[in-house]
C-alpha positions as CSV (number, residue, x, y, z in Angstrom):
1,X,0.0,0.0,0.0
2,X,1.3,3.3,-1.0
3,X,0.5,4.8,2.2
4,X,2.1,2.2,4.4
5,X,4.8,4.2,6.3
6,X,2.3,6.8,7.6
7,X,0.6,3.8,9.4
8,X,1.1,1.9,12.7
9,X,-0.1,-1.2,14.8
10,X,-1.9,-1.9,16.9
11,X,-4.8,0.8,16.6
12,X,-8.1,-0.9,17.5
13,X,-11.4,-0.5,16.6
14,X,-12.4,1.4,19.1
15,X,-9.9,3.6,18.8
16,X,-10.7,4.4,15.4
17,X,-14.0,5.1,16.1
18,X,-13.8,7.1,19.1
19,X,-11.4,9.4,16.7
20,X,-13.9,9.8,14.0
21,X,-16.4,10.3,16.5
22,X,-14.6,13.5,18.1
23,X,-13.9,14.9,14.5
24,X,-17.6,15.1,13.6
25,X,-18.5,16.2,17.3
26,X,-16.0,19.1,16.5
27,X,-17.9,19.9,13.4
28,X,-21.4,19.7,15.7
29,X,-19.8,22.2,18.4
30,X,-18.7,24.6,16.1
31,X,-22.1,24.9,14.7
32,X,-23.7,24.9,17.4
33,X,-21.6,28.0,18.4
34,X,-22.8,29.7,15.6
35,X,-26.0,28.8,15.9
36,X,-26.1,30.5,19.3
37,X,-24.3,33.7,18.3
38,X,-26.9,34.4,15.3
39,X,-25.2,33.0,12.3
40,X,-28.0,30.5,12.0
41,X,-30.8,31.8,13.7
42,X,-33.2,28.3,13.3
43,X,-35.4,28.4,16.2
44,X,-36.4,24.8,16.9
45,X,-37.0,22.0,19.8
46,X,-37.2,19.3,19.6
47,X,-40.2,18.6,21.9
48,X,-42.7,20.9,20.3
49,X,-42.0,19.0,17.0
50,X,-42.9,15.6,19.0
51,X,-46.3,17.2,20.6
52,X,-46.7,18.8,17.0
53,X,-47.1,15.7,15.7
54,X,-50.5,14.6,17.5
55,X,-52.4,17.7,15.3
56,X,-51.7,14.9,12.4
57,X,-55.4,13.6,11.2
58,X,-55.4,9.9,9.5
59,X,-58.1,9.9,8.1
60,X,-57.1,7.0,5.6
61,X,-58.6,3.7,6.5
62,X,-55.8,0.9,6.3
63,X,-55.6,-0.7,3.0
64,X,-53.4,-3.0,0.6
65,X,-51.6,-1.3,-2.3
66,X,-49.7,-2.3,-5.5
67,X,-47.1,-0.8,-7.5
68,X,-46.2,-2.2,-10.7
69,X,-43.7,-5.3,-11.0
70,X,-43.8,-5.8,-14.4
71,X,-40.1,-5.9,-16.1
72,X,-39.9,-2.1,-16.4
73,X,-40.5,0.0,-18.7
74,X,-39.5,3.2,-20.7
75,X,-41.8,5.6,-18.6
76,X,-40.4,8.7,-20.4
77,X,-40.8,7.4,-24.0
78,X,-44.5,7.7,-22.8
79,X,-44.4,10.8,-20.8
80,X,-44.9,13.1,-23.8
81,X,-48.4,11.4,-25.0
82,X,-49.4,11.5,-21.2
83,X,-49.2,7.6,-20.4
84,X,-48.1,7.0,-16.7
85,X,-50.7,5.0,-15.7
86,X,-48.2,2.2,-15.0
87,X,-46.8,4.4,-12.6
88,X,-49.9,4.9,-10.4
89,X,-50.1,3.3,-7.4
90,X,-53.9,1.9,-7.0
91,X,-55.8,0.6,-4.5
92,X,-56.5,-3.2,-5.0
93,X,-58.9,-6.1,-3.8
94,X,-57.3,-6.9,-0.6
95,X,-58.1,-10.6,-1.1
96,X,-56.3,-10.6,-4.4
97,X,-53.0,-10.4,-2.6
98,X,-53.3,-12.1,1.3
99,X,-51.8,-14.9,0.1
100,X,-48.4,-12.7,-1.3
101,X,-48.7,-10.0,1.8
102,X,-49.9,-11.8,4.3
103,X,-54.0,-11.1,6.3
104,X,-54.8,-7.3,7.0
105,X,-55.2,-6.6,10.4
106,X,-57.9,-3.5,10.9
107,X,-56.0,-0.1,11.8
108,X,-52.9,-1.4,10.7
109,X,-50.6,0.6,8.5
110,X,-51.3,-0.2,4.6
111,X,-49.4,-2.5,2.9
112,X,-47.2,-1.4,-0.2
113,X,-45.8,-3.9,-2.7
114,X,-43.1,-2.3,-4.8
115,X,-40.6,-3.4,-7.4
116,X,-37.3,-5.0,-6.3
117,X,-33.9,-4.1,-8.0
118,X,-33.7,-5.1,-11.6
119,X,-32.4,-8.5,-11.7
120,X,-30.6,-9.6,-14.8
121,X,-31.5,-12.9,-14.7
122,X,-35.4,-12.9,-14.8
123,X,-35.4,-10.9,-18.0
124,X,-35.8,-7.9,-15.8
125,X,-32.9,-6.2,-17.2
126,X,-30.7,-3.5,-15.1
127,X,-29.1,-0.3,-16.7
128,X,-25.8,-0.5,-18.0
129,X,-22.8,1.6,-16.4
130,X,-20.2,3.9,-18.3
131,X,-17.1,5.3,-15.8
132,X,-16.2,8.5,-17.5
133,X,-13.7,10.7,-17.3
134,X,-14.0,14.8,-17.4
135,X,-11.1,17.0,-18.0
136,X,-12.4,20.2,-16.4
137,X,-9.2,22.3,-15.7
138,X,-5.7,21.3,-16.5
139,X,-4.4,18.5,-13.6
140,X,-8.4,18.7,-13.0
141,X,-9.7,15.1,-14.1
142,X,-13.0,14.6,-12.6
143,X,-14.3,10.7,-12.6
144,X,-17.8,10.2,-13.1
145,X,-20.2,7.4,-14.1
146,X,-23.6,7.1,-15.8
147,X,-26.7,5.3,-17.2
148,X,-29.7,5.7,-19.5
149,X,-28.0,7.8,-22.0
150,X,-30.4,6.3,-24.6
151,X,-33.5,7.7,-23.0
152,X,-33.1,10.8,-24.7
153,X,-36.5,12.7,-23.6
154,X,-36.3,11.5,-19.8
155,X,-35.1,13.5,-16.9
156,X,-31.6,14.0,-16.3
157,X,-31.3,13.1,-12.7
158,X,-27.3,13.7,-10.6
159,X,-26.3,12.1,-7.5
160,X,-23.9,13.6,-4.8
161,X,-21.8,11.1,-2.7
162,X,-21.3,11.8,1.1
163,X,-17.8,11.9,2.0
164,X,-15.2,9.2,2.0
165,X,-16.8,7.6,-1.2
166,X,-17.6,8.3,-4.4
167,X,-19.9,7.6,-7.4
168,X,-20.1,4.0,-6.5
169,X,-22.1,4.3,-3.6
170,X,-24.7,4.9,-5.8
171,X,-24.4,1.7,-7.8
172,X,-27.5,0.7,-7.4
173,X,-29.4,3.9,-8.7
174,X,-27.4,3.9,-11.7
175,X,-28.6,0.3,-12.9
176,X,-32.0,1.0,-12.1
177,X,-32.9,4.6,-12.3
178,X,-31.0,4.5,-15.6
179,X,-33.9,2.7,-16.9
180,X,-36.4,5.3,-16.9
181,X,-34.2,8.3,-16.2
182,X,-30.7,9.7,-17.4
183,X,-28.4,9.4,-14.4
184,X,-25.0,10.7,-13.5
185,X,-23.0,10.5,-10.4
186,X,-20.2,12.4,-9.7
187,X,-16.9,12.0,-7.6
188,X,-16.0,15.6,-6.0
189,X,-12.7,16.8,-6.4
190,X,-10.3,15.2,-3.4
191,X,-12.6,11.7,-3.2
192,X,-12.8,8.9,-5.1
193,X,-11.3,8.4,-8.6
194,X,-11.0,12.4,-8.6
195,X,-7.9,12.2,-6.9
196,X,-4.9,14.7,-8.9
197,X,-2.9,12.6,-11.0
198,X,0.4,14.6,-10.1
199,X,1.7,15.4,-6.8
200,X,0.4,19.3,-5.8
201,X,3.4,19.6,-3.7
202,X,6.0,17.2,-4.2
203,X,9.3,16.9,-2.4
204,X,12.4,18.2,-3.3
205,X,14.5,15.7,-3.0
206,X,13.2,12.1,-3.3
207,X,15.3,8.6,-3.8
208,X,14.3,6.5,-5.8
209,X,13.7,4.0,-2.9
210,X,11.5,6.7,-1.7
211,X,9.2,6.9,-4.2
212,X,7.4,3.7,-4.0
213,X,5.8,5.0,-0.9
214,X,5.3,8.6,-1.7
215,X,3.3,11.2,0.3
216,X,1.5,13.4,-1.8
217,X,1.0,17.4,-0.7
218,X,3.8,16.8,1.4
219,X,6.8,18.8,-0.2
220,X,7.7,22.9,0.9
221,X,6.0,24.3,-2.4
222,X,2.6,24.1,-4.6
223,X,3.2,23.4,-8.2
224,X,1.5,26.6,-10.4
225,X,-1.8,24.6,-11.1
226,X,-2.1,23.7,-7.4
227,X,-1.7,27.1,-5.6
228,X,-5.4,28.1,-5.2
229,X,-6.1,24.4,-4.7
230,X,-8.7,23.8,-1.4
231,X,-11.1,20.8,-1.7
232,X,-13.9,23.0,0.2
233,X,-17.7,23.7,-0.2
234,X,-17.3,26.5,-2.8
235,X,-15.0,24.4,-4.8
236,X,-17.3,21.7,-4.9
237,X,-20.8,23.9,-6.2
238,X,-18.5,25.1,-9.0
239,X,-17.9,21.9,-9.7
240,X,-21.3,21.0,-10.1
241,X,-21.7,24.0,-12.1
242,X,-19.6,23.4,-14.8
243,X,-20.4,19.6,-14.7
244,X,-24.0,20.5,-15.1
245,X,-23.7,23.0,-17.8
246,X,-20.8,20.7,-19.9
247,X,-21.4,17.6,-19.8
248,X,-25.4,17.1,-18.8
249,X,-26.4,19.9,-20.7
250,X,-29.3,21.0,-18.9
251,X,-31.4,21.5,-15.8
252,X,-31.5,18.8,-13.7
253,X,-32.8,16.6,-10.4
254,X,-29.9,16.5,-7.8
255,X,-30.2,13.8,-5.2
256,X,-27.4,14.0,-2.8
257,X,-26.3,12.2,0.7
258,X,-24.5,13.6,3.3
259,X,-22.5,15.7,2.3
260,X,-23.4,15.5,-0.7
261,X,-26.5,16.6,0.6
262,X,-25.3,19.8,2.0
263,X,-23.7,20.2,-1.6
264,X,-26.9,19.9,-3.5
265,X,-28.7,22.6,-1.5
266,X,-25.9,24.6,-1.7
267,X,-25.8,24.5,-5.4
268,X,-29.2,24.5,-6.2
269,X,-29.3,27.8,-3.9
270,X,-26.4,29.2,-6.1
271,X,-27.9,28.3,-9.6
272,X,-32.2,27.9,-9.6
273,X,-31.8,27.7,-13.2
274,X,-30.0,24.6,-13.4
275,X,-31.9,23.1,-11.0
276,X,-35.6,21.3,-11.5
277,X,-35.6,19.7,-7.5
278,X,-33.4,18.7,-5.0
279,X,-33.5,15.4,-3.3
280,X,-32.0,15.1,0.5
281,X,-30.7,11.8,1.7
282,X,-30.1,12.4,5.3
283,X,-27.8,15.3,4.6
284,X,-25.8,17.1,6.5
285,X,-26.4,20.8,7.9
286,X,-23.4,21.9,8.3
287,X,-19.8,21.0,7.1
288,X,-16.5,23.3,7.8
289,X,-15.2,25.1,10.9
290,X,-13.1,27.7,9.8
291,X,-14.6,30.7,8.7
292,X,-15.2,31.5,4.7
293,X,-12.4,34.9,3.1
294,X,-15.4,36.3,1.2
295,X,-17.7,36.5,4.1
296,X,-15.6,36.9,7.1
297,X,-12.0,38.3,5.5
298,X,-10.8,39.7,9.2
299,X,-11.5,37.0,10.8
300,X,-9.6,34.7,8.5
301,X,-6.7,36.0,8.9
302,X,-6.6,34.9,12.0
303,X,-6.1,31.3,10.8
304,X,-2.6,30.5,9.0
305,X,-3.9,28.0,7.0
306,X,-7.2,27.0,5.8
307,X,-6.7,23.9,3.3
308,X,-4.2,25.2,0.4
309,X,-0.9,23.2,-0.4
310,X,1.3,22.2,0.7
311,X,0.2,21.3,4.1
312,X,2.4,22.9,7.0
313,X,4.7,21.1,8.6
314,X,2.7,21.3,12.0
315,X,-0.2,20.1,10.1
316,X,1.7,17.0,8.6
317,X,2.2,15.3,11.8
318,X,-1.3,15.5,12.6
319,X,-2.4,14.5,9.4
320,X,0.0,11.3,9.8
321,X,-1.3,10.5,13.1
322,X,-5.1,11.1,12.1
323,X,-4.8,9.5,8.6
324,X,-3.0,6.2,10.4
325,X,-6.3,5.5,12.1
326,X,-9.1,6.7,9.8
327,X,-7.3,4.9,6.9
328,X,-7.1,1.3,8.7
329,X,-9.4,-0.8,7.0
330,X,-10.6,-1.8,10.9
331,X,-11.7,2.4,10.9
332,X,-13.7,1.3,7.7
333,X,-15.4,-1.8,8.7
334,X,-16.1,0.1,12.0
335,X,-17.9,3.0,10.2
336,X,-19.6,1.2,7.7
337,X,-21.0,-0.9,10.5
338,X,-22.4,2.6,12.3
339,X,-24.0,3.9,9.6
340,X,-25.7,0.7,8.5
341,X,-28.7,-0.3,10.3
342,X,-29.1,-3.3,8.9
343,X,-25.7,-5.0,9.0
344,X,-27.2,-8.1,6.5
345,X,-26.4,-5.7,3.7
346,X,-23.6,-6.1,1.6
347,X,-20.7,-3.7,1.6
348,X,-17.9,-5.2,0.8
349,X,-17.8,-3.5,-2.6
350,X,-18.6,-0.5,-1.3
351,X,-15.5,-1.4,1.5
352,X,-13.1,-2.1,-1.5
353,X,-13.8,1.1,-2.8
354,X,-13.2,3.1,-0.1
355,X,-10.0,1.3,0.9
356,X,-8.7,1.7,-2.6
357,X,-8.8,5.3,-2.5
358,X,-7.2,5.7,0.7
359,X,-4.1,4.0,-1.3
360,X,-3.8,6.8,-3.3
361,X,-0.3,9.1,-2.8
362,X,-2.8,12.0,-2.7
363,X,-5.2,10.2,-0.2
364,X,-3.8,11.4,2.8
365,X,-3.3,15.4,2.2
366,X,-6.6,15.8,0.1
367,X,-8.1,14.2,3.7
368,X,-6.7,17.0,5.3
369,X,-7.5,19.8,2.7
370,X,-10.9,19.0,3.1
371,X,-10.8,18.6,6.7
372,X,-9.3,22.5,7.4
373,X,-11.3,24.1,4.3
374,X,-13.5,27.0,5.6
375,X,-16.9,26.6,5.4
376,X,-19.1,27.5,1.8
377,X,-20.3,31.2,1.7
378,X,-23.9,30.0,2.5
379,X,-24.7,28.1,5.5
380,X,-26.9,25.5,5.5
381,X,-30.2,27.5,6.1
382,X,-29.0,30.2,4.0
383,X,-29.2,27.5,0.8
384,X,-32.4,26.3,2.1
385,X,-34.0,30.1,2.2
386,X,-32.8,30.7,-1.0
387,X,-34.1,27.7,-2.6
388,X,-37.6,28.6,-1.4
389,X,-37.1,31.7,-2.6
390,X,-36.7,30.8,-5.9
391,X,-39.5,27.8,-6.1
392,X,-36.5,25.1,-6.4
393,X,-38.5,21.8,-5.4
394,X,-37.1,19.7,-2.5
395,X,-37.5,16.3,-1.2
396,X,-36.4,14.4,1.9
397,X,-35.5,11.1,2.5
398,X,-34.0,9.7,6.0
399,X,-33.2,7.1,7.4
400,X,-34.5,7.0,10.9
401,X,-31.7,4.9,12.6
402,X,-28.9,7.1,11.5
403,X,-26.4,7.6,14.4
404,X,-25.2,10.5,12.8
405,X,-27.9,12.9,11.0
406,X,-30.6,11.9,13.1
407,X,-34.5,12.6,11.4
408,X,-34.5,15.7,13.5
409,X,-32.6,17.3,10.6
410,X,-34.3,16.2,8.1
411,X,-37.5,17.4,10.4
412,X,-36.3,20.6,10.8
413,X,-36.1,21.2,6.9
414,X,-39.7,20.5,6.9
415,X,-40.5,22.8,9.4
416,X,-39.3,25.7,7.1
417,X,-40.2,23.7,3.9
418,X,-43.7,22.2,4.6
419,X,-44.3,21.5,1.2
420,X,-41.6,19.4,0.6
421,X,-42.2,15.3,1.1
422,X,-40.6,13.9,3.7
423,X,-40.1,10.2,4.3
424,X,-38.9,9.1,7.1
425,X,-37.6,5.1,6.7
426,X,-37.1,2.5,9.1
427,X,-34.4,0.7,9.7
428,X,-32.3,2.4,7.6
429,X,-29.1,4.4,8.6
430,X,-26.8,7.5,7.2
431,X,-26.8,5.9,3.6
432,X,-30.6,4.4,3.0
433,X,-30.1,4.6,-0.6
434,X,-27.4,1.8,-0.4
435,X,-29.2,0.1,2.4
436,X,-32.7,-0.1,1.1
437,X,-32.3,1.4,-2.5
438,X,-35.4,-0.3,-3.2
439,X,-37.0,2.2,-1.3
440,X,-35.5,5.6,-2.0
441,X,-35.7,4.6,-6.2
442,X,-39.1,3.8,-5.9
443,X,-39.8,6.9,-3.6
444,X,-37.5,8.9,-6.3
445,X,-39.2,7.7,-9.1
446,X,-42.2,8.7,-7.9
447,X,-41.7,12.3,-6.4
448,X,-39.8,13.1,-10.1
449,X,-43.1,11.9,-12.1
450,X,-45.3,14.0,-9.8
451,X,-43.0,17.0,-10.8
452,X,-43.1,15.9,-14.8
453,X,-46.8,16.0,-14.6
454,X,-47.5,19.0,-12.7
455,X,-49.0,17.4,-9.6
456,X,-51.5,15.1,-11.7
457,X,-49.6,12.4,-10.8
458,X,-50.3,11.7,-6.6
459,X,-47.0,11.3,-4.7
460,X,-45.6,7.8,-3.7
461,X,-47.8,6.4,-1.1
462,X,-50.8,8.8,-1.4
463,X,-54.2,8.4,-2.9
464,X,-54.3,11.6,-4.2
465,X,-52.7,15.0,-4.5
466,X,-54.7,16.1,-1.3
467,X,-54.0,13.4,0.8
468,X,-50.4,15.5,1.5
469,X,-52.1,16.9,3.9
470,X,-52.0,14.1,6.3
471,X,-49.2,12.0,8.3
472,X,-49.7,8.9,6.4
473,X,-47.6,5.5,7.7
474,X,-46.9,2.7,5.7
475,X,-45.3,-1.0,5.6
476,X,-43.3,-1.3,1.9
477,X,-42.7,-4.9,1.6
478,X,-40.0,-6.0,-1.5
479,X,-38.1,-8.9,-3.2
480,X,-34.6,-8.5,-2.1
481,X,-32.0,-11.6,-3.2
482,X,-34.9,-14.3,-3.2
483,X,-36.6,-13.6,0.1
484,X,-39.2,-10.9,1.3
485,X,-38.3,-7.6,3.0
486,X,-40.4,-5.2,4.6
487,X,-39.6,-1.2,6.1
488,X,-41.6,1.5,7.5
489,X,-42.3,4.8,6.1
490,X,-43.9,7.7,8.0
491,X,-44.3,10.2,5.4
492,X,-45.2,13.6,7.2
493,X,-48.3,15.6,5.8
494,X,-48.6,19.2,5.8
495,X,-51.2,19.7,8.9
496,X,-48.5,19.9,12.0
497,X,-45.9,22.2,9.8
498,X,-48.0,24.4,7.3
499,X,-47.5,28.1,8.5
């Protein structure tokens, strides 16, 4: 491994955790700060959402529903002459399907049946993926996949990782999304396979027995195309920007997670016009501690470095110790096991993936670039406000067993938003589009239709348009590898959060 003389032994598990754990508590207490000083003035407790939710009315009598399961189709192909009937969900005899979903038991939540991933070997084909490669700026190569570039009149639809990963994570979107939609997913600059192919700061003087376990961003001096170089917020929404306006080629639906998240509201707040909704998979509300040169110039000053290359020699020795631990593929397992709520799924690709990158020569400096980058020039509120302002449509998505962004984020967006769908999903974790991506595509599938037919199309899960106005909770049962799944979804109505 190229990174192999920054590491040690012995670091356990625990450790690891317990490191990671204080680095996003240090993010949480600096936020909190400014939240309390007036930065972010969102008034919220948490209690008064909990005794706001009794105003809810169900006024929906339990019920079995269907969603189609048919191999899939080419919705959009269709869209233009008005045919999405295949898309409804309807109301069907309940004795139809008791022997597939099991008796109805009176007042219980109703029963949704929805397509499973596409499975290549019933016939039920899945999309195909293309990994692509972007030349955006000289040294700049940004890595990016896609799928469903042959439905030429669907939606273009672009998916934000969280940090630490990249465009795989959403693997599963891509093969199945891609056959309706047109779907990208993008690695941001200093993650994934968007790592600089040349050292931003390389040593002076290096042996060639050296060099086999290199350091990038380690040396006394940036290379020309490297001297502005911070992986931060504001470098990431330009990004998207120019990603969005060269390669996709139009307005489209950003979905992002985590991070990602934060970086899809930012966006979306910084172009409208690029932008037909915005899709949040528990994201993150804030990101950054240092404080951003455009807003606060003064009091950046005060901080000697912020991000750029090469890192300070203070700031390499903590790198190396930090980097040891969150690099171990023990720190890996150890996160992925948090943020999954179910631990039956499957990550060892998504592992494989992550560890790979940390091998990089660059791995271990962009880590810290991102780490001391100031935060965006919009805070997380700020982007929301600004997307209301300008009508940008937004959807949320959580996962209610997240350890990290708990539903009370995701709550609190739908205080200021009430219009906006919000499905709350149980068990899932930090990542529910990798975790139960049956879910999220079919919820995604569903909130982009209602948005391509102005509203005549009812939202996943409702009956009809009006029935927004009401908490409704449901049990979406699925195929998953041969055998029948089942989550909850509590999808909030209007009633306890309309102003």
């Amino acid at each position: 491994m190229s990174l192999g003389p920054i590491r040690s032994q012995g670091q356990s598990a625990q450790d690891i955790g317990n490191l990671h754990e204080c680095l996003i508590a240090l993010q949480i207490r600096v936020w909190l700060l400014q939240k309390n000083i007036g930065s972010l003035n969102w008034k919220f407790v948490e209690k008064n959402l909990n005794s706001s939710r009794s105003k809810f009315i169900l006024t929906r009598r339990a019920h079995v529903v269907y969603a189609r399961t048919k191999p899939r189709q080419k919705l959009f192909r269709g869209f233009e002459r008005g045919h999405l009937n295949h898309l409804k969900v309807k109301n069907i005899d309940q004795q139809g399907v008791t022997g597939l979903l099991g008796p109805e038991r009176e007042g219980s939540p109703p029963k949704v049946l929805i397509p499973g991933l596409p499975d290549d070997s019933d016939g039920n084909c899945s999309s195909s993926i293309s990994s692509c490669f972007w030349e955006w700026k000289p040294k700049f190569s940004v890595h990016y996949e896609k799928s469903g570039s042959e439905n030429v009149n669907s939606p273009a639809v672009l998916f934000l990782p969280g940090f630490g990963v990249g465009s795989f994570h959403y693997e599963k979107q891509l093969k199945d999304l891609g056959c309706d939609f047109r779907v990208w997913a993008l690695d941001f600059l200093g993650q994934g396979m968007s790592l600089p192919s040349e050292d931003p700061a390389p040593l002076t003087t290096l042996d060639v027995s050296e060099e086999k376990d290199q350091v990038w961003g380690f040396g006394e001096q940036a290379v020309p195309w490297a001297n502005e170089l911070v992986y931060s917020m504001d470098l990431w929404c330009d990004q998207v920007r120019n990603f969005v306006e060269q390669v996709v080629g139009e307005p489209v639906y950003i979905v992002g997670n985590s991070l990602g998240g934060f970086v899809a509201l930012y966006f979306a707040a910084c172009n409208p016009q690029l932008v037909k909704g915005v899709t949040l998979l528990n994201a993150t509300p804030f990101w950054g501690f240092l404080p951003n040169p455009v807003r606060s110039p003064g009091l950046a000053k005060i901080f000697p470095w912020a991000g750029t290359f090469p890192l300070p020699s203070s700031v390499r020795k903590l790198t190396e110790i930090v980097w040891q631990k969150i690099s171990d593929p023990r720190s890996i397992r150890e996160i992925l096991k948090q943020v999954y709520a179910d631990h039956s799924t499957k990550v060892d690709k998504v592992f494989s993936r992550i560890l790979e990158t940390t091998e990089h020569p660059a791995a271990a400096a962009s880590f810290a670039s991102i780490m001391f980058a100031p935060r965006g020039q919009l805070s997380f509120q700020e982007s929301l406000t600004r997307c209301q302002m300008n009508s940008v449509p937004i959807c949320l998505m959580y996962g209610k067993e997240d350890p990290w962004v708990k539903p009370v984020w995701g709550l609190k967006v739908k205080q200021q938003v009430p219009e906006a769908p919000y499905y709350e999903i149980s068990p899932a974790g930090h990542c529910p589009h990798d975790e139960v991506p049956e879910v999220v595509n079919y919820l995604l599938r569903g909130w982009i239709t209602n948005l391509e037919s102005q509203g005549s199309v009812a939202l996943p899960l409702l009956d009809s348009p009006e029935s927004v106005q009401h908490d409704i909770l449901s049990d979406v049962e699925f195929v998953k590898e041969g055998s029948r799944k089942s989550v909850r979804i509590d999808m909030h109505g209007l009633l306890a959060f309309d102003k």
